[in-house]
N, CA and C of each residue as an Amber inpcrd file, in Angstrom:
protein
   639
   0.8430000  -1.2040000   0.0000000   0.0000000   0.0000000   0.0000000
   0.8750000   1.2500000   0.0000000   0.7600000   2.0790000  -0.5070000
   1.6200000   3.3280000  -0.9660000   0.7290000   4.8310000  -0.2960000
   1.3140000   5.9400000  -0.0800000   0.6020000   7.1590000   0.2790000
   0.4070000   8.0760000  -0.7870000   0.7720000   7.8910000  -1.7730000
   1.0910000   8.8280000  -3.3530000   0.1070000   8.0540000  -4.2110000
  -0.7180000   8.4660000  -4.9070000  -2.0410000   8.2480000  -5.7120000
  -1.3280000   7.9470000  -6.7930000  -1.8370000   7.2420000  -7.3500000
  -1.0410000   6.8900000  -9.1130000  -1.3890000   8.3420000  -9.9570000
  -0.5830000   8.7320000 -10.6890000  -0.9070000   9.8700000 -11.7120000
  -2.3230000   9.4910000 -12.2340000  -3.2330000  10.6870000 -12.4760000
  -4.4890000  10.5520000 -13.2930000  -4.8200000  11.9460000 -13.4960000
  -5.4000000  12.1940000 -14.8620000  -5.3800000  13.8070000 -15.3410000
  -6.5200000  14.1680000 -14.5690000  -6.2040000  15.5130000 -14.2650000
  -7.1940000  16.5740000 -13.5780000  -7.7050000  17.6060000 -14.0610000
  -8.9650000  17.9730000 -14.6860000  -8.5790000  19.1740000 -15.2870000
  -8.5710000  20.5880000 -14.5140000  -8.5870000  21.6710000 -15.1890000
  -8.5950000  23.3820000 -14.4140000  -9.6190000  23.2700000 -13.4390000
 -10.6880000  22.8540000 -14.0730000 -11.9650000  23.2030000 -13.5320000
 -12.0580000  22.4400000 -12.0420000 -11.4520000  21.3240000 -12.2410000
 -11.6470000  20.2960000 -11.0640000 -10.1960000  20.5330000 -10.2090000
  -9.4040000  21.3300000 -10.4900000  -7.8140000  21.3420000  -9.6430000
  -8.9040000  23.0600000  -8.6520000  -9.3010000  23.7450000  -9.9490000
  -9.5820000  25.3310000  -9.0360000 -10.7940000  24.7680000  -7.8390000
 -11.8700000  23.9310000  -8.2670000 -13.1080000  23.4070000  -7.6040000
 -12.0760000  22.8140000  -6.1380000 -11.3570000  22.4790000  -6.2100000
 -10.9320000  21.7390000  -4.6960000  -9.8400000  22.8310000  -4.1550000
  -8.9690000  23.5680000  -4.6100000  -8.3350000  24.9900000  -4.2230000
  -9.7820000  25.4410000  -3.4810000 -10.6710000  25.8400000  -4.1340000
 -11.9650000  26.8170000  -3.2650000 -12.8100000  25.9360000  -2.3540000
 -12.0980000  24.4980000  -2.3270000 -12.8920000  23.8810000  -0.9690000
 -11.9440000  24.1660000   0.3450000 -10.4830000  24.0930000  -0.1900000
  -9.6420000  24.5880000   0.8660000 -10.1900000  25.5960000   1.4440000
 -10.3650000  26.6890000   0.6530000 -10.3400000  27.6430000   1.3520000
 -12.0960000  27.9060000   2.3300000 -12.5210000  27.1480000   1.3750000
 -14.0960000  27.1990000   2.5330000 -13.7830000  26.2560000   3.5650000
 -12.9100000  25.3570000   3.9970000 -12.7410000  23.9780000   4.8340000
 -12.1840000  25.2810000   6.0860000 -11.4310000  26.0050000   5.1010000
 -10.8800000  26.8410000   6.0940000 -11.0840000  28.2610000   7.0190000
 -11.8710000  28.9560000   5.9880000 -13.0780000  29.9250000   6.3250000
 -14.0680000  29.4780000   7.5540000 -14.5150000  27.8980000   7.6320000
 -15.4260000  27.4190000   8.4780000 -15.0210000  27.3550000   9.9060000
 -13.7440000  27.3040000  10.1170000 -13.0860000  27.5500000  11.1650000
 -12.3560000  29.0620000  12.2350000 -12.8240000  29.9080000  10.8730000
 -12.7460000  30.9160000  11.2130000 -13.6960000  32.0400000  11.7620000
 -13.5810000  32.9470000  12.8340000 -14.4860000  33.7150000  13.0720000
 -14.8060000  35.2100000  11.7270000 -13.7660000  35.4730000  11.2660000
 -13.2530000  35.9780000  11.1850000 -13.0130000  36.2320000   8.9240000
 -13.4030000  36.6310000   8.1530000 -13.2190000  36.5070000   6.3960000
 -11.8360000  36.2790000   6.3220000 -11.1470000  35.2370000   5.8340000
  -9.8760000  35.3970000   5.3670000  -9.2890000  36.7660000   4.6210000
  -8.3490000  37.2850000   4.7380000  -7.6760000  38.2790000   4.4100000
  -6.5870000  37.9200000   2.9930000  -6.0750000  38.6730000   2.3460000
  -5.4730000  38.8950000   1.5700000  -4.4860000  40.1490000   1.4270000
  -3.2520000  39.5490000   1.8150000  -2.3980000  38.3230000   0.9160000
  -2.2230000  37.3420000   2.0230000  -3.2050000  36.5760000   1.2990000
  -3.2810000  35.2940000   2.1450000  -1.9200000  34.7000000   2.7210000
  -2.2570000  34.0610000   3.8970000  -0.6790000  33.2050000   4.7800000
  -0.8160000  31.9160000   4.1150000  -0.2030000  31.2090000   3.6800000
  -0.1610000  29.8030000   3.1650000  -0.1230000  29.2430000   4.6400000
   0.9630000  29.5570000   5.1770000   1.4040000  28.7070000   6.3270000
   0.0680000  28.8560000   7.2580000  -0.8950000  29.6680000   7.2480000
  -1.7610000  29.4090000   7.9390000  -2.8540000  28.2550000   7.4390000
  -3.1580000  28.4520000   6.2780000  -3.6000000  27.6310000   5.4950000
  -3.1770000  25.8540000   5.6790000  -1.9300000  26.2500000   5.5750000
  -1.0770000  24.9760000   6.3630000  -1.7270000  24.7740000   7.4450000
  -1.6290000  25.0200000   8.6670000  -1.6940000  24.6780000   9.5130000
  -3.4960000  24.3610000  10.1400000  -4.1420000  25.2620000   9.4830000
  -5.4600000  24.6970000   9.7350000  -5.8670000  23.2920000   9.1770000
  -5.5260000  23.0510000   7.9560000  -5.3990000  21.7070000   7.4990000
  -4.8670000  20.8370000   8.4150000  -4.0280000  20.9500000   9.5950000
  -3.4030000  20.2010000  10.2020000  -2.0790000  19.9600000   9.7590000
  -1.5640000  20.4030000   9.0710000   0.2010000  20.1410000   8.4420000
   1.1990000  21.4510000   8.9330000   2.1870000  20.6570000   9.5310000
   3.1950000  20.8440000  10.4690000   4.0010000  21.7780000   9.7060000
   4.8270000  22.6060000   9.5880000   5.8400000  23.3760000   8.7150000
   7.0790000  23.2600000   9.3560000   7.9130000  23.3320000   8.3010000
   9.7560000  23.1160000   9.0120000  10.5500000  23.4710000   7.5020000
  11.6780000  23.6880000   7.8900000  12.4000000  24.2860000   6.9000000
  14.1070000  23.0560000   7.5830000  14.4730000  22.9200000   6.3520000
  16.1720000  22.0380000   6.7200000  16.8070000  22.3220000   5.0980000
  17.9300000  22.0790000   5.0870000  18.3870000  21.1640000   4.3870000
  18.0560000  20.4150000   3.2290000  17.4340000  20.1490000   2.1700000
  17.1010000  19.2190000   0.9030000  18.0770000  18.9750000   0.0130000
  19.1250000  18.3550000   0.2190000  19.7670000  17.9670000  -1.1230000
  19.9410000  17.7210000  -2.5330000  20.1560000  17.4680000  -3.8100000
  19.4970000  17.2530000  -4.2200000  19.9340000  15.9000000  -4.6590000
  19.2690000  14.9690000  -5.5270000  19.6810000  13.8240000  -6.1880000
  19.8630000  13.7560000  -7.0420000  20.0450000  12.1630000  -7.7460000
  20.3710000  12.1000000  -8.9980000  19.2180000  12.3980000 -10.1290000
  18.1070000  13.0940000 -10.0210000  16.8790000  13.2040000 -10.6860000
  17.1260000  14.9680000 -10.5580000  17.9240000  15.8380000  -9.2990000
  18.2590000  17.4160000  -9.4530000  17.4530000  17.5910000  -8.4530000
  17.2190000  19.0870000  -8.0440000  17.0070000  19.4300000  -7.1410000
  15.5850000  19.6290000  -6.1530000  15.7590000  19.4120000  -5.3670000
  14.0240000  19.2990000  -4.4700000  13.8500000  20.6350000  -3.3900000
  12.6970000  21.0720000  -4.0120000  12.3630000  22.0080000  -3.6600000
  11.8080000  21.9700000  -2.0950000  11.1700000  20.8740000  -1.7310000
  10.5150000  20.3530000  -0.8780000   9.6770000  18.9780000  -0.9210000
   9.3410000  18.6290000   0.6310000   9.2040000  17.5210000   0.7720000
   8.2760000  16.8690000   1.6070000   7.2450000  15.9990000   1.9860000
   6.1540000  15.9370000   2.6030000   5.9730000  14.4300000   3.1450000
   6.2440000  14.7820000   4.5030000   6.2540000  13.5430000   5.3520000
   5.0150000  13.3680000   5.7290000   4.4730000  12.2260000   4.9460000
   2.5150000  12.2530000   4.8870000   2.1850000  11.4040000   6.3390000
   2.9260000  10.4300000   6.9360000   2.2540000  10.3730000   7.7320000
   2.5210000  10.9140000   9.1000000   3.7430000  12.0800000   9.3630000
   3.7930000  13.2500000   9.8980000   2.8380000  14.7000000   9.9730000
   2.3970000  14.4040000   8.6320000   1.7300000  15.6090000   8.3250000
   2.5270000  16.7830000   8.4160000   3.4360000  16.8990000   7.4040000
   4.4950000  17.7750000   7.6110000   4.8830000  18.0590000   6.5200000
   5.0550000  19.6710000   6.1060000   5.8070000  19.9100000   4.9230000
   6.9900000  20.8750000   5.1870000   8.1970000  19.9410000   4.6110000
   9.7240000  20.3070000   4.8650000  10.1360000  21.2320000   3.3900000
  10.3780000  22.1570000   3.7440000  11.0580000  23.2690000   2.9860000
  12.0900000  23.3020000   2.8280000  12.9090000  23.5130000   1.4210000
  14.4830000  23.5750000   1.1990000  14.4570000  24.6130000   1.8890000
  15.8180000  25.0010000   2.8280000  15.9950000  26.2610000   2.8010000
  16.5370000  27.3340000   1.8690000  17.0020000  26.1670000   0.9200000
  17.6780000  26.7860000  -0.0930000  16.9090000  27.8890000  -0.9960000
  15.5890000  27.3760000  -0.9380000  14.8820000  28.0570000  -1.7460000
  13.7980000  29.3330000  -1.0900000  14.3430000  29.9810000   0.0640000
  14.2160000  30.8930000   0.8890000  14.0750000  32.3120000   0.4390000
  15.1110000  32.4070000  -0.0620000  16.2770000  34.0410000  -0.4520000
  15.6140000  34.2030000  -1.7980000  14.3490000  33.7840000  -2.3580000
  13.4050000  34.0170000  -3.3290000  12.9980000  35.3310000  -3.2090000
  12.3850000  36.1320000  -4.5380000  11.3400000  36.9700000  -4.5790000
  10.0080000  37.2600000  -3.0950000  10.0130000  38.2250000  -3.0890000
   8.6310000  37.8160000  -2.1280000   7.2770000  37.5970000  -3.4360000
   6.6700000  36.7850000  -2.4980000   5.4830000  35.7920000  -3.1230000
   6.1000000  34.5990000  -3.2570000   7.5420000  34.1870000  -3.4630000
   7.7730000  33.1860000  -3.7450000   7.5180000  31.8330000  -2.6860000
   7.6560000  32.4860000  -1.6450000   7.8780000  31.3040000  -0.2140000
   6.2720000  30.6670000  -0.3890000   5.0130000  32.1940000  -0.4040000
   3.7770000  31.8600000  -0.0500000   3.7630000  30.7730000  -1.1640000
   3.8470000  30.4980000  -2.5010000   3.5160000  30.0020000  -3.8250000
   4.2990000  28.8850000  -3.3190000   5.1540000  28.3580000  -2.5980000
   5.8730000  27.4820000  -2.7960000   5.1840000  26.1200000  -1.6010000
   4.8470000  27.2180000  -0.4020000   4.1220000  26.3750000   0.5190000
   2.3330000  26.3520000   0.1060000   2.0570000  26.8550000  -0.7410000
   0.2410000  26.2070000  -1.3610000   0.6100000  25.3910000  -2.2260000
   1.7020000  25.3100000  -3.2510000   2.3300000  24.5210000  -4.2090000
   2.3540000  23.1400000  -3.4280000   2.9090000  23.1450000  -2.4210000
   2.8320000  21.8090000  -1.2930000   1.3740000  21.3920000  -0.5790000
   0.5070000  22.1580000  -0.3220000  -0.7780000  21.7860000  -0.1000000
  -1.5370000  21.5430000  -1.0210000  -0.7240000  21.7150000  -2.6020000
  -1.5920000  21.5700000  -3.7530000  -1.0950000  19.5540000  -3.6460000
   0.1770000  19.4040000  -3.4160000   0.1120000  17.7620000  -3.7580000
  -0.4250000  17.1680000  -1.9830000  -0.6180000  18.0380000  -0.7350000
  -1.2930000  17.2580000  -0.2370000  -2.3040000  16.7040000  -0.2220000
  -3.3020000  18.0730000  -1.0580000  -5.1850000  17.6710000  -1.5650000
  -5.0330000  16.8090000  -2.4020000  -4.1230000  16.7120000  -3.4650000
  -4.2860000  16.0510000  -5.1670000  -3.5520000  14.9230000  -4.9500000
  -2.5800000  14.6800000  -4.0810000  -1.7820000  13.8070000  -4.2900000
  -1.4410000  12.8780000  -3.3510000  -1.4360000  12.7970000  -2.1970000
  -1.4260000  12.1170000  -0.8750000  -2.7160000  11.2490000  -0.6000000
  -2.8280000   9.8380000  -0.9110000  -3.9810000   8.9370000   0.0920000
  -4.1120000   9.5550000   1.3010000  -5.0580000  10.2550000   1.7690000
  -5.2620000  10.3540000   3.5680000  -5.1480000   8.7550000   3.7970000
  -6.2430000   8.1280000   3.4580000  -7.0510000   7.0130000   4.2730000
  -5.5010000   5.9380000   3.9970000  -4.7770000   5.5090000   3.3420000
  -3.3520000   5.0750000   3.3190000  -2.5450000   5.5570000   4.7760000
  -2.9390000   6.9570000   4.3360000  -2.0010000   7.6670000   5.4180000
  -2.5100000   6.8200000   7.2520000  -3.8210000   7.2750000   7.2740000
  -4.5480000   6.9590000   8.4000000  -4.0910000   5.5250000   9.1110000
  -4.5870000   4.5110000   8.2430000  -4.0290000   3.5690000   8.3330000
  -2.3540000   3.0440000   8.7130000  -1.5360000   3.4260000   8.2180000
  -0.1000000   3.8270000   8.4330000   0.2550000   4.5010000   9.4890000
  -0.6150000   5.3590000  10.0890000  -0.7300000   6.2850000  11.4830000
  -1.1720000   4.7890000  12.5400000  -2.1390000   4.3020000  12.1480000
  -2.9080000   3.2530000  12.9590000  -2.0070000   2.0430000  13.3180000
  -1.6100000   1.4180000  12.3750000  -0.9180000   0.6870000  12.1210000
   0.8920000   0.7090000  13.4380000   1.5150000   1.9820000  12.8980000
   2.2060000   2.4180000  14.0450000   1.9180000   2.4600000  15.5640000
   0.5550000   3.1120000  16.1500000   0.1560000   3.3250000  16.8470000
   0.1040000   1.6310000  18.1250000  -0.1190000   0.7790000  17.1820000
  -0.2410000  -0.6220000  17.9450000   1.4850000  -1.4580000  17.2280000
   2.0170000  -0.4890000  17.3680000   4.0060000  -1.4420000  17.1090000
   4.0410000  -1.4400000  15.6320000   3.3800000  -1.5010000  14.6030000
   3.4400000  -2.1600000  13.6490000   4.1020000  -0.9750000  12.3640000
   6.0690000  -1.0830000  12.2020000   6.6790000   0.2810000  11.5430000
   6.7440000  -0.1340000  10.4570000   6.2140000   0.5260000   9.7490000
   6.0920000   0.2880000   8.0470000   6.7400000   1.5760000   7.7180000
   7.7820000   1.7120000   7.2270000   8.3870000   2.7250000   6.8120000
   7.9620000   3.4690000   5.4000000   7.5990000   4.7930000   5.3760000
   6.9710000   5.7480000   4.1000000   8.0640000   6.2930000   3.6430000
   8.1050000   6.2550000   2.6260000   9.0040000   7.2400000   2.2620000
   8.4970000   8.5750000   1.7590000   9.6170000   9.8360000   2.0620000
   8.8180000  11.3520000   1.9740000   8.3330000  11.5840000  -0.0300000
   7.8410000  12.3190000   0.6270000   6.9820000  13.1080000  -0.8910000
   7.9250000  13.9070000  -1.3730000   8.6720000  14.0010000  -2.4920000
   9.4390000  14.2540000  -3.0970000   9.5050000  15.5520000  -4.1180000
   9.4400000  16.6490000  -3.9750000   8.6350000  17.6660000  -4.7920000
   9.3320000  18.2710000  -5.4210000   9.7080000  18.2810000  -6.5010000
  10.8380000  18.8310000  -7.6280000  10.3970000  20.2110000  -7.8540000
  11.3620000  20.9160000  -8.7360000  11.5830000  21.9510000  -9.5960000
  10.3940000  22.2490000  -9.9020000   9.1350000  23.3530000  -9.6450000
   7.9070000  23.7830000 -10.8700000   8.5350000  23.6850000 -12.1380000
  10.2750000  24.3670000 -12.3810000  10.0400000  24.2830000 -14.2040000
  10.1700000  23.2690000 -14.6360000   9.6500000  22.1090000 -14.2200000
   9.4560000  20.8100000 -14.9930000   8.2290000  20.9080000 -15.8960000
   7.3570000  21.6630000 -15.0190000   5.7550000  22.0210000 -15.5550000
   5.2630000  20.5940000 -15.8710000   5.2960000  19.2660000 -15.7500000
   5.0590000  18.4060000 -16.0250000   3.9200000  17.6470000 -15.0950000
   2.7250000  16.8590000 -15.4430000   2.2720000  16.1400000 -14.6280000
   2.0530000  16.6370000 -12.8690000   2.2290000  15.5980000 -12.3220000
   1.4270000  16.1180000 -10.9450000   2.1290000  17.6270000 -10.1780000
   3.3350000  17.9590000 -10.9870000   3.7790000  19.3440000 -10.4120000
   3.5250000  20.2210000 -10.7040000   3.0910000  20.2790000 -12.0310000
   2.1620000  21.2230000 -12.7380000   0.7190000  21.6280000 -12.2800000
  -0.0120000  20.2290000 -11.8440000  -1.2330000  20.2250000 -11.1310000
  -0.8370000  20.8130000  -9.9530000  -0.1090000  20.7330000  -9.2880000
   0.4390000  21.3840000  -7.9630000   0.8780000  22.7900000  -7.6930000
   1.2180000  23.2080000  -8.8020000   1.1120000  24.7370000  -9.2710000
   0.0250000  25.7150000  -9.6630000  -0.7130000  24.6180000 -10.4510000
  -2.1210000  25.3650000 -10.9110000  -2.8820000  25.5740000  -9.4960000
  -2.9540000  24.4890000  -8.9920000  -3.7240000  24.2260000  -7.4930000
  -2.9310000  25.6110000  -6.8520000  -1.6530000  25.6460000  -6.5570000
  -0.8920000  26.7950000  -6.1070000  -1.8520000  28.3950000  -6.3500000
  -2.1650000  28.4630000  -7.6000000  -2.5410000  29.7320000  -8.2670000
  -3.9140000  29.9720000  -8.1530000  -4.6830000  29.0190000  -8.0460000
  -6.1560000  28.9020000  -7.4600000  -6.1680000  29.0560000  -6.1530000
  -5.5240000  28.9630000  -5.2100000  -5.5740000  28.7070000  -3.8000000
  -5.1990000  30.2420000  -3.4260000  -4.1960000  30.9620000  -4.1330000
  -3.7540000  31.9200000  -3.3070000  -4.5230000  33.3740000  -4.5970000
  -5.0370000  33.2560000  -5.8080000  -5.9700000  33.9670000  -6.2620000
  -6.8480000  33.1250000  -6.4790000  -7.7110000  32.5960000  -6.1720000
  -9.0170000  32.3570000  -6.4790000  -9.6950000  32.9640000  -7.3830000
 -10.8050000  33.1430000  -8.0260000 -11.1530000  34.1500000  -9.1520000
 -11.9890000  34.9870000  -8.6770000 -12.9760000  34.4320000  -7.2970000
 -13.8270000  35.8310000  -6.5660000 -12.4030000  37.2060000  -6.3360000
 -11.3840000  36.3750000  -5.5750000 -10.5520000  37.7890000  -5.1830000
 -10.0050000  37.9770000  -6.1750000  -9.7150000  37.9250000  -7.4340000
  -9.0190000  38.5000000  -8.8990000 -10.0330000  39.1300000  -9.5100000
 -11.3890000  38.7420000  -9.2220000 -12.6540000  39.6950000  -9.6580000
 -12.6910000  41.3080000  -8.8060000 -12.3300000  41.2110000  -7.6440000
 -11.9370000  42.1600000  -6.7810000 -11.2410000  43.1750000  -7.1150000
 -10.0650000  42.6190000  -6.9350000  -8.3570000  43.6250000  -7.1450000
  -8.3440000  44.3340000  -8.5910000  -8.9960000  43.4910000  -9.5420000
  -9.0540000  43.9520000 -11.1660000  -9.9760000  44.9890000 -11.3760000
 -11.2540000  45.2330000 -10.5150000 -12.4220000  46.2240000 -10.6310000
 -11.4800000  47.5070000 -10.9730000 -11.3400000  48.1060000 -11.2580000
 -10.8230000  50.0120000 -11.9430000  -9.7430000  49.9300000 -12.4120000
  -9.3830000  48.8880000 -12.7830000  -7.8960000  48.3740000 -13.3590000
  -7.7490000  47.7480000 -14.7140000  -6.7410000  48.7640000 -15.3730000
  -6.5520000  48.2760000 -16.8340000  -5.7900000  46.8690000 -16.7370000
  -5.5750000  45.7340000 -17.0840000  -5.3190000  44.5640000 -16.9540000
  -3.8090000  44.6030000 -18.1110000  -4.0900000  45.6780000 -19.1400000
  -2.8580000  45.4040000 -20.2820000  -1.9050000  46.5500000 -19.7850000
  -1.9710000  47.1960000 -18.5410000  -1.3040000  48.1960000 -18.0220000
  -0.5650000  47.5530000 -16.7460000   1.2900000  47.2510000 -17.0060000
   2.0680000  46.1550000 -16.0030000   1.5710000  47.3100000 -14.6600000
   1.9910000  48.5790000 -14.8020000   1.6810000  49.2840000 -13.0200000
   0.3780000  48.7860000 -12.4070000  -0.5740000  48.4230000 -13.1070000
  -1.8640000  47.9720000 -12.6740000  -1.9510000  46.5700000 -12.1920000
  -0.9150000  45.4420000 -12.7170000  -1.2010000  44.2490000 -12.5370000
   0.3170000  44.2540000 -11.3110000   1.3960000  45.1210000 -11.4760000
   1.9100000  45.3820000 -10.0640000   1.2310000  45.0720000  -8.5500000
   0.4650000  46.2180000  -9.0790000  -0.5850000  46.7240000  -7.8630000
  -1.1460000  45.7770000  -7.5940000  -1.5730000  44.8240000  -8.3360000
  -2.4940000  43.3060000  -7.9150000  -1.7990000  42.3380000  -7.4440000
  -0.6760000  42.4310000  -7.7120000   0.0710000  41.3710000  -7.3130000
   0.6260000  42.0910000  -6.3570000   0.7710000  43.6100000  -5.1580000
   1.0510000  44.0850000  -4.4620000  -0.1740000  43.0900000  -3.7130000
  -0.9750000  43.0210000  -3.8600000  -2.1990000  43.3600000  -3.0940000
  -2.7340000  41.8630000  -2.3730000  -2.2920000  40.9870000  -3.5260000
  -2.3180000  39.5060000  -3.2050000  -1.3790000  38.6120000  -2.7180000
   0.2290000  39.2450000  -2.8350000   1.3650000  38.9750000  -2.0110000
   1.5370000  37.8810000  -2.7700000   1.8120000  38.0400000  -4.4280000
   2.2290000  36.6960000  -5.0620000   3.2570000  37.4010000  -6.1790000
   3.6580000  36.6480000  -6.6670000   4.9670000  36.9990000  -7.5370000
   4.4010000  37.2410000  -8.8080000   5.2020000  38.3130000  -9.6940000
   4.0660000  39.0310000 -10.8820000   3.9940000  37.5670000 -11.9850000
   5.0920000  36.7610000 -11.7610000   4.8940000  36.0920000 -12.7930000
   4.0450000  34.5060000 -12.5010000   3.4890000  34.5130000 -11.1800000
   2.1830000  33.7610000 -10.9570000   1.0210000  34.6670000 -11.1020000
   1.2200000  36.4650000 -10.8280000  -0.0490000  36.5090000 -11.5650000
  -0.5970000  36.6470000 -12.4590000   0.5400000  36.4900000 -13.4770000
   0.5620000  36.9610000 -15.4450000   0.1190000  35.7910000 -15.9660000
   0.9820000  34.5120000 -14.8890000   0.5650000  33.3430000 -15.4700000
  -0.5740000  32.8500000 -14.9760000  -1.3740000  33.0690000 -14.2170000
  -2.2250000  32.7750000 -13.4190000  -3.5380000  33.5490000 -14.9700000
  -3.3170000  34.8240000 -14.9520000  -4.5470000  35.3170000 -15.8660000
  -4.4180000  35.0370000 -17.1680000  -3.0490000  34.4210000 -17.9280000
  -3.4550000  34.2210000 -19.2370000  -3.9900000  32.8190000 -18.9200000
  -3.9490000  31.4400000 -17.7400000  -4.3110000  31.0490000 -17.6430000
  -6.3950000  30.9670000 -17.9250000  -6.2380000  32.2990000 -16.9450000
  -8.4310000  32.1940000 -17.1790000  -8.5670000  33.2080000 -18.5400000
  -7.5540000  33.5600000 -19.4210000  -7.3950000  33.7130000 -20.6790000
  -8.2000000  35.6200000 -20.1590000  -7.9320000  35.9850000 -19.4810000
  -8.3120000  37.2150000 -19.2240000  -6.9770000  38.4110000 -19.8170000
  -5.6090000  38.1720000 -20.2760000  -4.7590000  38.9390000 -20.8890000
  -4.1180000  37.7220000 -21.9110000  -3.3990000  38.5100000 -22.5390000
  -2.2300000  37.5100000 -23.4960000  -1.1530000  38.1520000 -23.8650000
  -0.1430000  37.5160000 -23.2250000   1.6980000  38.2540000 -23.1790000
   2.0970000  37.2110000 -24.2150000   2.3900000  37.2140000 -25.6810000
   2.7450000  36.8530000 -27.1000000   4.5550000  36.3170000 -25.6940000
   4.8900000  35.3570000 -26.2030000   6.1210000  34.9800000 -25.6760000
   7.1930000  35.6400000 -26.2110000   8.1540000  36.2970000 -25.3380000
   9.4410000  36.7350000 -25.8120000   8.9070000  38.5780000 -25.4970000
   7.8240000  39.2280000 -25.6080000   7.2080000  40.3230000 -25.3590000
   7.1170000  40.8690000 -24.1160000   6.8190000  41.8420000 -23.9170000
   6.4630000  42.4020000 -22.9710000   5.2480000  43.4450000 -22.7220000
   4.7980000  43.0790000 -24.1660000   3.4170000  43.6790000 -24.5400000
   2.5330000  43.2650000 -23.6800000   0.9210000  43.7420000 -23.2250000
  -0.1250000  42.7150000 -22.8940000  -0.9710000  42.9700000 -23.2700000
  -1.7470000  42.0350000 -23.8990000  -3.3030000  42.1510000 -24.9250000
  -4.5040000  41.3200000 -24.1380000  -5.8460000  42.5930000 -23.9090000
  -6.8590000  41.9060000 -23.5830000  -7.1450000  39.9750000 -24.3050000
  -7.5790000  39.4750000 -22.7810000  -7.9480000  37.8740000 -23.6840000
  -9.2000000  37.9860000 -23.6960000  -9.5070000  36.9150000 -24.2300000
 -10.9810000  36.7690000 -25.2410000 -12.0700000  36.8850000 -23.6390000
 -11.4760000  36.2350000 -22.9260000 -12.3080000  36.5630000 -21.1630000
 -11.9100000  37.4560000 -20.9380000 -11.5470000  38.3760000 -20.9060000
 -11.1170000  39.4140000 -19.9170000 -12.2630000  39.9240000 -19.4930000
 -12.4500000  40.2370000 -17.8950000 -13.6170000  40.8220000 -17.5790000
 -13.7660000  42.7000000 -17.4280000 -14.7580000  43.1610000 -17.5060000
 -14.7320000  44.5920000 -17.8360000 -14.0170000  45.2660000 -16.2400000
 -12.7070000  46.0910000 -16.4090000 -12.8030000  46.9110000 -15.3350000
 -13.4730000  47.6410000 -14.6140000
């Protein structure tokens, strides 16, 4: 029995649909509207997952960004990857709650908790979380999940109201406002196809969604 789900495609619709259950799982516990620029690590921690920062080496596959001891409930942070941009840390720890929702068996996990609990050590091995620029498969899903979790599209419906979207001081300001890095939120909106940056440019052109300022 394993704690890591076999790969199976997910699409947008169904990665953003469970990002906005997080955040209602997590709202329900609160007295209080979540704020923005959202804390990941709080986010973390209402879920129940532990935070720590060490050390990650890397291997013969390159470097690991971080790592997730599932039946700890714990997500271990390179430190290496610290001295980032700001937005980067927040994107990096929802990036990790993106493969705990999508990618971690709980009920494996549970069991494996249980199992211990009466002598019985079955050793897990940690969750292994590479490079985003792989963009590949479940890290990619783990990114998108990343970009849904920390803009959602109610609060990008928000921040965008009196704001030209093909104007960078304007999408600054949004990404001031949401505490994420400009290039999760460039990539984040040509994603819901609301602008389009032609590659190699620095132009930005309304997308076929773009919603009215």
């Amino acid at each position: 029995m394993k704690v890591i789900k076999p790969y199976c495609f997910l699409s947008k619709e169904e990665i953003e649909r469970q990002a906005v259950d997080v955040l209602m799982r997590v709202q329900a516990k609160r007295k209080r509207p979540l704020k923005w620029p959202i804390d990941a690590g709080h986010l973390a921690e209402t879920l129940d997952l532990d935070m720590d920062c060490g050390y990650i080496p890397a291997d013969e596959q390159g470097a690991i960004a971080a790592m997730i001891l599932p039946t700890e409930r714990k997500i271990v942070m390179n430190e290496n990857n610290l001295d980032f941009p700001k937005g980067f840390e927040e994107s990096s720890i929802a990036h990790e709650i993106g493969h705990w929702e999508l990618h971690i068996d709980k009920n494996a996990v549970f069991q494996f908790v249980e199992k211990r609990k009466i002598g019985i050590e079955i050793p897990v091995e940690p969750f292994l979380c590479r490079s985003v620029s792989s963009q590949k498969g479940i890290e990619w899903q783990a990114q998108y999940f990343a970009g849904c979790l920390l803009m959602p599209i109610f609060k990008l419906e928000q921040v965008q109201k009196g704001r030209d979207l093909t104007k960078w001081r304007h999408l600054y300001a949004m990404r001031e406002e949401l505490g994420v890095t400009i290039s999760n939120l460039t990539n984040r909106l040509q994603d819901l196809g609301w602008i389009n940056i032609p590659k190699g440019s620095k132009q930005i052109y309304p997308g076929k969604a773009a919603p009215n300022g």
